[in-house]
C-alpha positions as CSV (number, residue, x, y, z in Angstrom):
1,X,63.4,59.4,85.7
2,X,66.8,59.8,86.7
3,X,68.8,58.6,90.1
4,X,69.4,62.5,91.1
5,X,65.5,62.8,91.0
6,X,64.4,59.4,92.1
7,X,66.3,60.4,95.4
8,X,64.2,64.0,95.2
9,X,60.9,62.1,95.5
10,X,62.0,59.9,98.1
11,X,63.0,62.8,100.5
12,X,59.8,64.9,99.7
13,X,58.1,61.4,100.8
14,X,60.3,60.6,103.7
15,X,59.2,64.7,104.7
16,X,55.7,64.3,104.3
17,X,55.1,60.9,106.0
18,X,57.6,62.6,109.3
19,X,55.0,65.6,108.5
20,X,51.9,63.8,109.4
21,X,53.1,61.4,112.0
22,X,54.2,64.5,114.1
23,X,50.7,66.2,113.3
24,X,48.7,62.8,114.7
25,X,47.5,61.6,111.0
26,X,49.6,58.5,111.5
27,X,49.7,57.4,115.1
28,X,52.1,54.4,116.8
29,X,51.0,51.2,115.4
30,X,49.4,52.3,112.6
31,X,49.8,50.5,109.5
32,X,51.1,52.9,106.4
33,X,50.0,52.3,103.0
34,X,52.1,49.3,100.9
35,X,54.8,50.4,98.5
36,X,52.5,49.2,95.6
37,X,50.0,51.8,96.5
38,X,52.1,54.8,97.8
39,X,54.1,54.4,94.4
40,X,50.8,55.0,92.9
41,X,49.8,58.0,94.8
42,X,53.4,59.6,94.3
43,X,53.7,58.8,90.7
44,X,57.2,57.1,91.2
45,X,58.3,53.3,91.1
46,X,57.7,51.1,94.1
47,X,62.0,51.4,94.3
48,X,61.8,54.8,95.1
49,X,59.3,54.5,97.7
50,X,60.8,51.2,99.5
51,X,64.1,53.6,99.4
52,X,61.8,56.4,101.2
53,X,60.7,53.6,103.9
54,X,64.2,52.1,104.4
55,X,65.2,55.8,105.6
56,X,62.2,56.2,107.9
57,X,63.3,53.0,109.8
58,X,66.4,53.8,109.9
59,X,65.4,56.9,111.8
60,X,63.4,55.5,114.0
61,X,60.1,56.3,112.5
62,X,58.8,52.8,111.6
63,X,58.9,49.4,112.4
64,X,58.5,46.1,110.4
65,X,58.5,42.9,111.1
66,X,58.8,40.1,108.5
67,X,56.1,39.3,105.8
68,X,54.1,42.8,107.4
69,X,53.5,46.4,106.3
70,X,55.7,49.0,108.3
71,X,53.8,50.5,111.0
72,X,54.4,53.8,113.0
73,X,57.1,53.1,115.9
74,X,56.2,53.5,119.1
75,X,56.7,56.6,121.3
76,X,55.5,59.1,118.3
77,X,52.3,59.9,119.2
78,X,51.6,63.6,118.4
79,X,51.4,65.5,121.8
80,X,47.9,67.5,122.1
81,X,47.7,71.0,122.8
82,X,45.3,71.7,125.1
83,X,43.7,74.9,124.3
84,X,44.7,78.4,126.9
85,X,48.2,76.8,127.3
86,X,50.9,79.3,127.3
87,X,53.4,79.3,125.3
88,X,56.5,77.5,126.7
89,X,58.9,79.5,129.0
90,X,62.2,80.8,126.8
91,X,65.0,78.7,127.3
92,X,67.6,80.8,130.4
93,X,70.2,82.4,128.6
94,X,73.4,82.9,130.4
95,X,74.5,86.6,132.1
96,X,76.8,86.8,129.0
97,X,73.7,86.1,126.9
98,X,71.5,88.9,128.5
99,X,73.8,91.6,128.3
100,X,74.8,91.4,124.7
101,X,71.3,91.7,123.8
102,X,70.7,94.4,126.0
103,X,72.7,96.3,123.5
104,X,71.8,98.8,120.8
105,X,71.1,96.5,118.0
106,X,73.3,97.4,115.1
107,X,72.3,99.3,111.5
108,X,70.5,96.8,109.2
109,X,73.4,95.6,106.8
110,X,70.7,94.9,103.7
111,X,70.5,98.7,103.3
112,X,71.1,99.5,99.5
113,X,74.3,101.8,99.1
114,X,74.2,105.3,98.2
115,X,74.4,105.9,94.9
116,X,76.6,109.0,94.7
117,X,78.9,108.5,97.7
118,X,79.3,106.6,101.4
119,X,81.6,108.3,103.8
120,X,81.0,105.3,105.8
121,X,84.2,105.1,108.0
122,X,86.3,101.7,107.7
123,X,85.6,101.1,104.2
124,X,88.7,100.9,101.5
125,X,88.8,100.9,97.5
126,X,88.9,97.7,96.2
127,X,90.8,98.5,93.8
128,X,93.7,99.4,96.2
129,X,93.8,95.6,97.6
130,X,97.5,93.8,96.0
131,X,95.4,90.9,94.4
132,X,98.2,89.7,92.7
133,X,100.6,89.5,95.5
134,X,98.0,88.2,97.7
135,X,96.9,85.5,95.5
136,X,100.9,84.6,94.8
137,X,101.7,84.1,98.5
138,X,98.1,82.4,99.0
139,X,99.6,80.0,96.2
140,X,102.5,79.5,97.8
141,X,101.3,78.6,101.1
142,X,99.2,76.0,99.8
143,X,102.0,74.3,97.9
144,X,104.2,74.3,100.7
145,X,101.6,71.9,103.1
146,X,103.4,69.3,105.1
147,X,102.8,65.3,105.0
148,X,99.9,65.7,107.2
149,X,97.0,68.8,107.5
150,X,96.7,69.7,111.7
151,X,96.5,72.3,114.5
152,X,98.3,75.1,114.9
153,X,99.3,77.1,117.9
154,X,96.7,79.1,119.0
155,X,99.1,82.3,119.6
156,X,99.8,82.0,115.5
157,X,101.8,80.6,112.9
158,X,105.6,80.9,114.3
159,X,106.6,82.0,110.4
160,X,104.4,84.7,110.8
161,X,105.2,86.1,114.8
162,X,108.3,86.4,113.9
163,X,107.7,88.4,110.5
164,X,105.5,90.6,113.1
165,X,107.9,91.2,115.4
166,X,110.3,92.3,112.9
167,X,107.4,94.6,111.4
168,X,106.6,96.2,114.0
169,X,109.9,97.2,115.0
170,X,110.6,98.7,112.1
171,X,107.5,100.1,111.4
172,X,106.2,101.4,115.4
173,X,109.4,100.7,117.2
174,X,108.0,98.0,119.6
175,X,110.5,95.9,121.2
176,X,108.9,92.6,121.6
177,X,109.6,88.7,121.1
178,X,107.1,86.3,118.8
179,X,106.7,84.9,122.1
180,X,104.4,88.5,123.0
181,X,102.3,88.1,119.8
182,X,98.4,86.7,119.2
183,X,97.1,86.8,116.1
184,X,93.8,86.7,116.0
185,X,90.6,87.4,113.8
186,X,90.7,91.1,113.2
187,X,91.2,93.3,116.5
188,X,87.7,93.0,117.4
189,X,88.1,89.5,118.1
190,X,91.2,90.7,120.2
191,X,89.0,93.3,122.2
192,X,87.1,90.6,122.9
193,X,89.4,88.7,124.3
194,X,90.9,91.5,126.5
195,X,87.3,92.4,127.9
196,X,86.9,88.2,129.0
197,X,90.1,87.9,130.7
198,X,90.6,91.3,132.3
199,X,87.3,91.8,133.7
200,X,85.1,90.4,135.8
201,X,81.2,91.3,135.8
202,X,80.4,94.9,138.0
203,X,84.3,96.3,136.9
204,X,84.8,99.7,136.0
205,X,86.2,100.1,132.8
206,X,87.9,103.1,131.4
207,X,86.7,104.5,127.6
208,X,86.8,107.3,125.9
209,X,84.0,109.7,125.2
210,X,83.0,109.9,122.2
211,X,85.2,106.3,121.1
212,X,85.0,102.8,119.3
213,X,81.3,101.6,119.7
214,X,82.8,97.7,119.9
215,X,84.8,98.5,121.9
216,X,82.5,99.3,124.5
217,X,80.6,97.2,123.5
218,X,83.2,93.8,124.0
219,X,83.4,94.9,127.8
220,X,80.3,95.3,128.6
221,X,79.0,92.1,127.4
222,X,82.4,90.9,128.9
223,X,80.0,92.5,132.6
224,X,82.0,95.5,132.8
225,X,80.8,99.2,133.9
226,X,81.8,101.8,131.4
227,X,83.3,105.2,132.9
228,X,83.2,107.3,129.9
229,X,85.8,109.8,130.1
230,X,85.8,113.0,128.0
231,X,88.9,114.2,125.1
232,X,90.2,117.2,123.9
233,X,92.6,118.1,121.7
234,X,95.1,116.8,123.3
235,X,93.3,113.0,123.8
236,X,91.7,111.3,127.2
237,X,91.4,113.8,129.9
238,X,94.6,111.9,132.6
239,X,93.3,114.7,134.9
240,X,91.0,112.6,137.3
241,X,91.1,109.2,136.2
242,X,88.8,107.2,138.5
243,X,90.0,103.8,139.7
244,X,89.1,100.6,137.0
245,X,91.0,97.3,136.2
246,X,91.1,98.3,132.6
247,X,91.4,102.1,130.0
248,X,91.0,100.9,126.3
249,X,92.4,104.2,124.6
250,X,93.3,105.1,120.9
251,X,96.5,107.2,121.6
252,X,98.0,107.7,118.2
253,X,94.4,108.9,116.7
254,X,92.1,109.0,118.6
255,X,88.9,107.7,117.4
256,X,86.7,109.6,116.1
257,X,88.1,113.2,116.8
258,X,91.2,112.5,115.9
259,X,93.5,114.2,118.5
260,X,97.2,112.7,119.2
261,X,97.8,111.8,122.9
262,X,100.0,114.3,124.3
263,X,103.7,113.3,125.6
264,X,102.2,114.7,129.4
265,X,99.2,112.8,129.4
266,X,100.9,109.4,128.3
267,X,103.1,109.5,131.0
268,X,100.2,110.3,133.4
269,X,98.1,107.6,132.1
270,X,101.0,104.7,132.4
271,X,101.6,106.2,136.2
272,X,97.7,105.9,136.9
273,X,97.8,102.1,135.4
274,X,100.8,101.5,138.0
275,X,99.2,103.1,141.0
276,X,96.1,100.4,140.4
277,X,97.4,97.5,138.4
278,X,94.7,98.4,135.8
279,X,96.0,97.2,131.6
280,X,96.0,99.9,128.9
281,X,94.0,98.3,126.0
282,X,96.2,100.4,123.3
283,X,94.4,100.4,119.5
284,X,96.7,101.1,116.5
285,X,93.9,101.1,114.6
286,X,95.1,103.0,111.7
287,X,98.5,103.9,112.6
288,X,99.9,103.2,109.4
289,X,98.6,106.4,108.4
290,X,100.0,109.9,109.1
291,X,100.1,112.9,107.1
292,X,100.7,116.2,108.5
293,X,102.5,114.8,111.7
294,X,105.5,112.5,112.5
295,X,105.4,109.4,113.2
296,X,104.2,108.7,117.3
297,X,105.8,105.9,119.0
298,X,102.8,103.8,120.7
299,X,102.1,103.7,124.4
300,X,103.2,100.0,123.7
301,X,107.0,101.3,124.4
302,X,106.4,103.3,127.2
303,X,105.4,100.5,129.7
304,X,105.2,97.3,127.7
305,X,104.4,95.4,131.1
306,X,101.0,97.4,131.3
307,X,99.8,98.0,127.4
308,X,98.3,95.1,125.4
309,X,98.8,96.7,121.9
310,X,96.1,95.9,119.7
311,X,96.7,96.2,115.7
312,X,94.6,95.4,112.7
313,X,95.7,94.4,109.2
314,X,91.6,95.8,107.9
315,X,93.1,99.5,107.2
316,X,96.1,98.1,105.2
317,X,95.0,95.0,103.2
318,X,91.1,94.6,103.7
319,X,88.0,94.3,106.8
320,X,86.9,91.2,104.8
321,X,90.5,89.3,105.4
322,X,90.1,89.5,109.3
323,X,93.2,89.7,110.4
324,X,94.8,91.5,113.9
325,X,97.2,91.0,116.2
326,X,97.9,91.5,119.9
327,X,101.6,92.2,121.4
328,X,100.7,91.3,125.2
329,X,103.0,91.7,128.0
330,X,104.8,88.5,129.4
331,X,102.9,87.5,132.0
332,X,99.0,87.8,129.9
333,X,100.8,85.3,127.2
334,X,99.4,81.7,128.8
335,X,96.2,83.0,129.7
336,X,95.7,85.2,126.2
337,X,97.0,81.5,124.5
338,X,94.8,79.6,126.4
339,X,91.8,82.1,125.2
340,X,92.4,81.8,121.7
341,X,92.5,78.0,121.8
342,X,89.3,77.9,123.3
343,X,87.7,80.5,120.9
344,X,88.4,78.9,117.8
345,X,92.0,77.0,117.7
346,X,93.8,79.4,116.0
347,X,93.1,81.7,113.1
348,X,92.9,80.1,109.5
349,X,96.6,79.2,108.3
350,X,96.2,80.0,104.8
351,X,96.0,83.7,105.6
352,X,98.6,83.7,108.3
353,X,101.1,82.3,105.9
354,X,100.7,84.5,103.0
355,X,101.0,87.6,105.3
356,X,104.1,86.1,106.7
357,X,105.7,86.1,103.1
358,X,103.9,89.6,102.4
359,X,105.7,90.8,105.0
360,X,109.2,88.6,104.6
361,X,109.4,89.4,100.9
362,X,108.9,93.6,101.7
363,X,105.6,93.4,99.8
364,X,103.1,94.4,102.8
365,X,105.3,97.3,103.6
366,X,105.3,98.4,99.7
367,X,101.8,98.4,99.6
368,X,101.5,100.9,102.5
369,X,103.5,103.0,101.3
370,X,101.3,102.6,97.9
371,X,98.1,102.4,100.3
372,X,99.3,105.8,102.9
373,X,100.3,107.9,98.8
374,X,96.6,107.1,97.3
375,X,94.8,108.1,100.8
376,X,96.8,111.2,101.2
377,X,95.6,112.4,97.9
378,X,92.3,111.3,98.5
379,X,92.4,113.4,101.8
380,X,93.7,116.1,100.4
381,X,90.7,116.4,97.4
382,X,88.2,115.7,100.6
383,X,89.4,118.9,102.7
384,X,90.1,121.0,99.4
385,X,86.1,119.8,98.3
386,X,84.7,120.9,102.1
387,X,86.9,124.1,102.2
388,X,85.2,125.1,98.3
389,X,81.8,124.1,99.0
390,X,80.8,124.7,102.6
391,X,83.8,127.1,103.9
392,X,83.3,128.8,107.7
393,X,80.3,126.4,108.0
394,X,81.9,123.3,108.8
395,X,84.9,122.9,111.1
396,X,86.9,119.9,110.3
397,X,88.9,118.0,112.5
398,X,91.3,114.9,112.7
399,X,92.5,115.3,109.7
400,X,96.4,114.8,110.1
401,X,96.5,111.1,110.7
402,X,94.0,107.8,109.6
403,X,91.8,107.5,107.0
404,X,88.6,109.7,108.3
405,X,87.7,113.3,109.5
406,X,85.0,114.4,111.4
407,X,83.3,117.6,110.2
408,X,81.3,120.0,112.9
409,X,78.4,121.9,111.1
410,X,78.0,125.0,113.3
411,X,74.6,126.6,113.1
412,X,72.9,122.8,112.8
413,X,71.9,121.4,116.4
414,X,73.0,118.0,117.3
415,X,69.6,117.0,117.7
416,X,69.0,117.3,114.0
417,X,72.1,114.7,112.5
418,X,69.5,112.3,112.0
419,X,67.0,114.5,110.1
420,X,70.6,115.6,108.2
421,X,71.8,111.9,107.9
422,X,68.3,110.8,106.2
423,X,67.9,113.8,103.6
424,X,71.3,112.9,102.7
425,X,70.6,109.4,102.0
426,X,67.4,110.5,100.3
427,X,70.1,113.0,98.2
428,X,72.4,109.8,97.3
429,X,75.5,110.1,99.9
430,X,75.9,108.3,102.9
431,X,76.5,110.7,106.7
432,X,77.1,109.0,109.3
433,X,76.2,111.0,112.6
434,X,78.5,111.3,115.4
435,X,76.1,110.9,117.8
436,X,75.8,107.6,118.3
437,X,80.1,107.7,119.5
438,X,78.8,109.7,122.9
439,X,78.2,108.1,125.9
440,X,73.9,108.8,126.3
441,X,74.8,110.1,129.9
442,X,77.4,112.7,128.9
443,X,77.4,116.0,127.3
444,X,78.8,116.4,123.8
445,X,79.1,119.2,122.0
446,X,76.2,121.3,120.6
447,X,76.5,121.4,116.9
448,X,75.8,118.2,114.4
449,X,78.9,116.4,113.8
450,X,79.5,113.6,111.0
451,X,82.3,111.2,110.7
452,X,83.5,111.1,106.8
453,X,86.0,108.5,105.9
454,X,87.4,108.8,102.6
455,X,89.3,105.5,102.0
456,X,86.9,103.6,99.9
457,X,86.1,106.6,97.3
458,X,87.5,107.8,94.3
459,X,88.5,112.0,93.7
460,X,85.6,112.1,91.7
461,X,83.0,110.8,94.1
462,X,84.5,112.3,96.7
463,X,83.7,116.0,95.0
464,X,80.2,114.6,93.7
465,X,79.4,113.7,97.4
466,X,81.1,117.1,99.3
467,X,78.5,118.7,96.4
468,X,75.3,117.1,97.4
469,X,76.5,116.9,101.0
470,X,76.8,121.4,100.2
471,X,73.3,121.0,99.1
472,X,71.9,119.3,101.9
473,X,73.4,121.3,104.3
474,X,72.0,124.4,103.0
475,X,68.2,123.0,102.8
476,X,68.6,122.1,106.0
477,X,69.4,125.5,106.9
């Protein structure tokens, strides 16, 4: 028998005699069998087994003394059970604790995938992420390791800030230093972050309604008191803004409906923030992207001392890379710092140095431009596919900037999207309902509405699905 299976035995033993001394089989002071006969029970050499007792001393288990068998240490005795007890209390869990799991518990993520088409929202085509360049400037970073492997600076690698801050100058015109910038671990980390230093438990916190889930989420385990506030075409009603200490708002999209803030209600939001010292929680989360509209310069550069910008590299590169970043005015820059350090040290260096060159070498910008070409097309065979196969029926809207639409199916009620979301599945294509977006308190609107990203799908499945999704529909009719 082999080393590599001499030590398998020896565990299996050292398991079985920790087995029945916990159980009350072997209790303190009892003597356990010799090494001759336990070797005989086990099949194994009398080595193996003296190996097994050497690491049961050594844990405390036994006890020898010389010229003696080991006997069962003291203190081990199995504890009886008296019969009616009840179980043991749970153990406290903090506030923090509590109120995440008071949450809606999430989808199950072992569900199989569709087998025609996912509109899931958030996914991208693998086959549109630059492994090549990616793998080059992981390379390089690796090679280029100092004398001795340590801790970064919690706000991010300074190669990287500073590629950042040049970015996003050039890309959202936001006039920052490296100084203003975080990177963290995706922007949900970042959201998180915001909801733990900005509020306290039993603040009011400004969201939109419907909006980002996580979003809401982050605060309220953070002990914060959602106002939901409605939109309309023209973004977050700025119209009677209740007092709060913090409005996390998706200007340049807004998520899921898709409207662009308007120029009015900016203004009137940065002028409520200043009446009540409250922080605008800004997400960029797929800014990148615009097709039928200009550019739209963030809130960021409207009142830079009151927006935290939040932006996300998972729309560009890939979710699975999780990377974000934060531009945060000058005063939230210790305390944001300080956060980070205490989360997790910084984020992995490996990652943050082959962005930096990405973005220094004009690569990451090349592949947006590669990235915002194959999604426009994409969009463009997704509202050509809806317009064909369901016409008048469906309303589409959102569809001049990101990578998503929502489609609003007059004639179906809202309380049917699940029944809708399930037949589809059933059919091979993935809905996924709006519903769950809306604040439970609030009104929505009557008719079933589905948000349908298109990023991680090819022309083809996007057609197969907008068919089946036709035929679903109709049934359902």
């Amino acid at each position: 028998m082999g080393q590599s299976a001499n030590q398998g035995v020896a565990r299996r033993i050292v398991t079985a005699i920790k087995a029945q001394i916990h159980a009350g089989a072997h209790r303190p002071g009892d003597r356990l069998p010799s090494t001759r006969a336990l070797a005989a029970e086990w099949g194994t050499s009398r080595t193996t087994v003296t190996a097994a007792y050497g690491q049961l001393i050594a844990e405390g288990y036994l006890a020898t003394r010389p010229g003696a068998r080991a006997v069962v240490a003291e203190g081990l005795a199995a504890a009886p059970r008296p019969a009616g007890l009840p179980d043991a209390p749970p153990r406290r869990l903090s506030g923090f604790a509590q109120r995440l799991l008071a949450l809606p518990a999430p989808a199950p993520a072992d569900a199989p995938a569709p087998r025609i088409a996912d509109f899931r929202y958030g996914d991208l085509a693998a086959a549109d992420f630059p492994v090549l360049a990616w793998r080059r400037a992981l390379n390089a970073a690796a090679l280029r390791r100092g004398a001795r492997l340590r801790y970064d600076e919690p706000q991010g690698s300074a190669a990287l800030r500073s590629a950042l801050h040049g970015y996003l100058w050039r890309a959202r015109g936001i006039a920052c230093t490296p100084e203003d910038i975080v990177v963290v671990n995706g922007s949900q980390q970042g959201l998180d972050l915001c909801g733990r230093l900005l509020l306290d438990p039993g603040d009011p916190f400004v969201i939109e309604n419907p909006g980002y889930v996580l979003a809401r989420h982050a605060f309220l385990a953070a002990g914060g008191i959602a106002v939901p506030v409605p939109v309309d075409g023209d973004g977050i009603r700025t119209d009677a803004l209740p007092p709060a200490r913090l409005a996390y708002v998706t200007p340049s999209h807004q998520y899921p409906l898709g409207a662009v803030l308007s120029a009015a209600r900016r203004r009137a939001l940065v002028a409520w923030a200043a009446r009540g010292g409250a922080c605008l929680v800004e997400d960029d989360y797929d800014g990148e992207y615009r097709h039928d509209v200009a550019p739209i310069p963030p809130l960021q550069t409207l009142a830079p001392d009151a927006v935290i910008y939040v932006g996300t590299l998972s729309k560009t590169l890939s979710p699975t890379v999780r990377l974000g970043y934060l531009v945060v005015p000058p005063a939230l820059r210790r305390a944001f710092g300080e956060a980070k350090r205490l989360t997790d040290r910084h984020t992995p260096l490996a990652a943050q140095d082959a962005l930096a060159d990405l973005l220094a070498s004009g690569a990451y910008e090349r592949h947006v431009r590669g990235m915002r070409k194959r999604n426009a097309e994409r969009r463009a065979v997704l509202l050509r596919a809806l317009a064909d196969a369901l016409g008048p029926a469906v309303t589409v809207v959102g569809a001049g900037t990101g990578l998503h639409v929502v489609a609003w199916f007059g004639g179906i009620a809202a309380a049917r999207e699940a029944a809708l979301a399930a037949a589809a599945r059933a059919a091979g294509i993935g809905l996924h309902p709006v519903a769950p977006l809306y604040d439970p308190a609030e009104p929505r609107p009557a008719a079933a509405g589905f948000v349908l990203g298109y990023a991680g799908l090819a022309a083809e499945d996007l057609r197969r699905g907008v068919g089946v999704l036709a035929a679903v529909v109709a049934a359902q009719r």
